[in-house]
C-alpha positions in Angstrom: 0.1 -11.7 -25.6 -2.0 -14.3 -23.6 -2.1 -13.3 -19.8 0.2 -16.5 -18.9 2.7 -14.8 -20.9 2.5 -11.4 -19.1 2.7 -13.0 -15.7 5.6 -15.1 -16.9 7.5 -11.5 -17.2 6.8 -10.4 -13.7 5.9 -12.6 -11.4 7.8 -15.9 -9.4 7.3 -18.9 -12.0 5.6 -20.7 -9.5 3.0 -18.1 -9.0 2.3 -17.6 -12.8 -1.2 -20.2 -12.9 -2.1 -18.7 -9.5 -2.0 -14.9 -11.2 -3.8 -16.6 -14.4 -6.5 -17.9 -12.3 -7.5 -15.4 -10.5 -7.4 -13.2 -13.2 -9.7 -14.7 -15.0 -12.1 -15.9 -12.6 -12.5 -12.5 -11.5 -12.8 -10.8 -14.8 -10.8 -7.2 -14.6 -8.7 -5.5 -17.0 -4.6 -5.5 -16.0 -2.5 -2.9 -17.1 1.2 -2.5 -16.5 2.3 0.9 -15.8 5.2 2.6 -16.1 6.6 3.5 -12.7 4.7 5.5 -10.4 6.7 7.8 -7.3 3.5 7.4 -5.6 2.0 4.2 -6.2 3.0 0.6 -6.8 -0.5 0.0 -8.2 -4.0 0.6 -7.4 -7.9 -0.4 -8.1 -10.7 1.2 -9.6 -14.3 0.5 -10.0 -16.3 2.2 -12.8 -19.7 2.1 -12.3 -20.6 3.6 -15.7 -18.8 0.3 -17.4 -18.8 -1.6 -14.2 -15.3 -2.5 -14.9 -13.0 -3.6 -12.6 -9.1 -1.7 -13.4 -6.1 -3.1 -11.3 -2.6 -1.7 -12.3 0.7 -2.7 -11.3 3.9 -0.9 -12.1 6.4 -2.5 -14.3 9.6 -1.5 -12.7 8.7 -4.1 -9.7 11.1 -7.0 -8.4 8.9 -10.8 -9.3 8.6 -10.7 -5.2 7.2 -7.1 -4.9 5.0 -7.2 -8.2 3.1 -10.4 -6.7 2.5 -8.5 -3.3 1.3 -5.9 -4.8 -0.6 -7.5 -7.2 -2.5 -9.6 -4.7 -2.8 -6.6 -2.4 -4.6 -4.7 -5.6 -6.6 -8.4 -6.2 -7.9 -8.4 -2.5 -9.7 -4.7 -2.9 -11.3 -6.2 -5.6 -12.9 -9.2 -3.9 -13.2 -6.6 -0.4 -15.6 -4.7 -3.2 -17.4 -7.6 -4.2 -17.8 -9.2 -1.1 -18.7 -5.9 1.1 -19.7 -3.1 -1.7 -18.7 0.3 -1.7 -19.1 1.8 1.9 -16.3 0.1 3.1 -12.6 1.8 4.3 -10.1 1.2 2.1 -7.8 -1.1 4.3 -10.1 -2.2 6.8 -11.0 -5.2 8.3 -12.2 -6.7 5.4 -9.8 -5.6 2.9 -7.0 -7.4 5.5 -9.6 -10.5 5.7 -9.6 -10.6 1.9 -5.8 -10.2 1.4 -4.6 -12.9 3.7 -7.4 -15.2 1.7 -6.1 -14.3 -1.4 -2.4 -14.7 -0.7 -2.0 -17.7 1.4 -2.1 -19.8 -1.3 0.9 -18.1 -2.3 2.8 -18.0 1.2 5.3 -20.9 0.9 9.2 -21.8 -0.1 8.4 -22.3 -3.7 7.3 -18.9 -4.6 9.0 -16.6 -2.4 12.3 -16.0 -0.8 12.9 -17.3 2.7 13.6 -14.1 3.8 10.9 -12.2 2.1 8.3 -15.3 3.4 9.5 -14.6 7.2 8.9 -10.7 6.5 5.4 -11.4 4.7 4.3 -13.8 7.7 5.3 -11.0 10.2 3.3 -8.7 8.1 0.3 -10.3 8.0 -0.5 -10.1 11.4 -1.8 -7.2 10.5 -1.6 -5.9 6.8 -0.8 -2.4 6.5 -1.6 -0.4 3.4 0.8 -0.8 1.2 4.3 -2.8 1.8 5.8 0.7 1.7 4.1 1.3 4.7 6.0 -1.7 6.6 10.0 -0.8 6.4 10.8 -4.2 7.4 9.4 -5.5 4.7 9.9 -3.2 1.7 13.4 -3.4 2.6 13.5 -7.1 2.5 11.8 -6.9 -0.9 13.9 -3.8 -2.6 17.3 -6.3 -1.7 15.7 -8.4 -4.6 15.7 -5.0 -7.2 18.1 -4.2 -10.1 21.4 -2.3 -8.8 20.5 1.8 -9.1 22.0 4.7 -7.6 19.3 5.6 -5.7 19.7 5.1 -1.4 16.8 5.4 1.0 15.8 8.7 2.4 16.6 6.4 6.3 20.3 6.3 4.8 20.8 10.1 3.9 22.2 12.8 6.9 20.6 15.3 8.5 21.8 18.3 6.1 22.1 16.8 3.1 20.2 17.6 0.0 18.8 14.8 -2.1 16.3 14.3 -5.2 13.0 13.5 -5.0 10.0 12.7 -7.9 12.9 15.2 -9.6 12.4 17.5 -7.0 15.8 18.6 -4.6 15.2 18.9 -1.0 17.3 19.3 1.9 16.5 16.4 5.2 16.0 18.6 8.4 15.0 15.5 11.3 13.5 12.3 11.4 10.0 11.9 12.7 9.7 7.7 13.7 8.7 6.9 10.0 9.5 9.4 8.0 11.8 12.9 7.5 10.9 16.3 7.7 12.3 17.5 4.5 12.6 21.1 2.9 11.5 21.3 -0.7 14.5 23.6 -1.6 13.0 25.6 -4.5 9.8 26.6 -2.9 11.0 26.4 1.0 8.3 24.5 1.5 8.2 21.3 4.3 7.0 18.0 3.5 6.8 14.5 5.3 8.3 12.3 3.4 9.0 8.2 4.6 11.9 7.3 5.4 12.3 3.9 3.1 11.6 6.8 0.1 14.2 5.8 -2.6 15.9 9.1 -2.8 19.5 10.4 -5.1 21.2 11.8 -2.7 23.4 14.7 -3.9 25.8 15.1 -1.6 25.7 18.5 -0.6 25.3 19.9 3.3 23.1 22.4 3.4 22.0 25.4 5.8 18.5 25.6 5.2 
């Protein structure tokens, strides 16, 4: 399958040559992954092979696999540009991701409400859009129906599964929950736009 073709899958049509492009100017290997509790995607560097890896996973909305794909895109070039001493979402990691997606930052490829929330956001890119509720919220309105809720959307008390692991919410901390792993009785910070199944059960921890 030719890379256009892979792109056509995932991405906004409008941003399939984009993808293509950089891609293959570039020159790393793509994989699509299965879904990932703790990742969208990521990118390595082996310096045996001195090959470039990005992933992306493939459960992503169009909207959320092309910010994350760009986001993966712009630790590459942050690599290239600055070598390896540098952190991992610093200033030149932001500098490279606005570069790489304002071609992309326009009517025709995204939603108007997911283009207001990316313009807010990059301000001042975070690490991830996980890590901005405002907009990973605007982008997971654009996924396939589920029965999973937020973690921000389940009581104090209730129990709920997580990366198939039930816990019980005990209080919010800004961002994210203190939660009791049930099983072990173990606590764990967990954030608050978490997609969670909520089980319905009060408990007394």
């Amino acid at each position: 399958m030719t890379a256009e073709k892979v792109f056509e899958k995932f991405v906004p049509l409008n941003s399939v040559s984009y993808c293509v492009k950089l891609y293959e100017k570039l020159g790393f290997e793509f994989k699509i992954k299965k879904a990932r509790q703790t990742k969208l995607g990521d990118y390595r560097y082996n310096p045996k092979s001195e090959r470039h890896t990005i992933t992306v996973n493939n459960d992503l909305n169009p909207f959320a696999f092309l910010v994350t794909y760009l986001h993966e895109v712009a630790h590459l070039m942050a690599f290239k540009q600055y070598g390896r001493r540098i952190q991992p979402h610093g200033k030149e990691w932001k500098n490279c991701f606005k570069q790489v997606a304002s071609p992309m930052l326009n009517a025709d490829v995204f939603h108007p409400n997911v283009l207001n929330a990316l313009n807010q956001y990059f301000k001042s890119p975070r690490a991830s859009s996980c890590s901005d509720p405002v907009l990973y919220q605007i982008l997971k309105q654009f996924d396939e129906p589920n029965d999973k809720i937020l973690l921000k959307d389940v009581q104090v008390g209730v129990s709920f599964l997580f990366n198939n692991k039930a816990f019980v919410k005990l209080e919010k901390k800004r961002t994210r929950a203190v939660c009791l792993e049930i099983e072990t009785k173990k606590k764990y910070m967990i954030s608050e736009v978490a997609e969670v199944k909520t089980m319905g059960i009060k408990e007394n921890p």
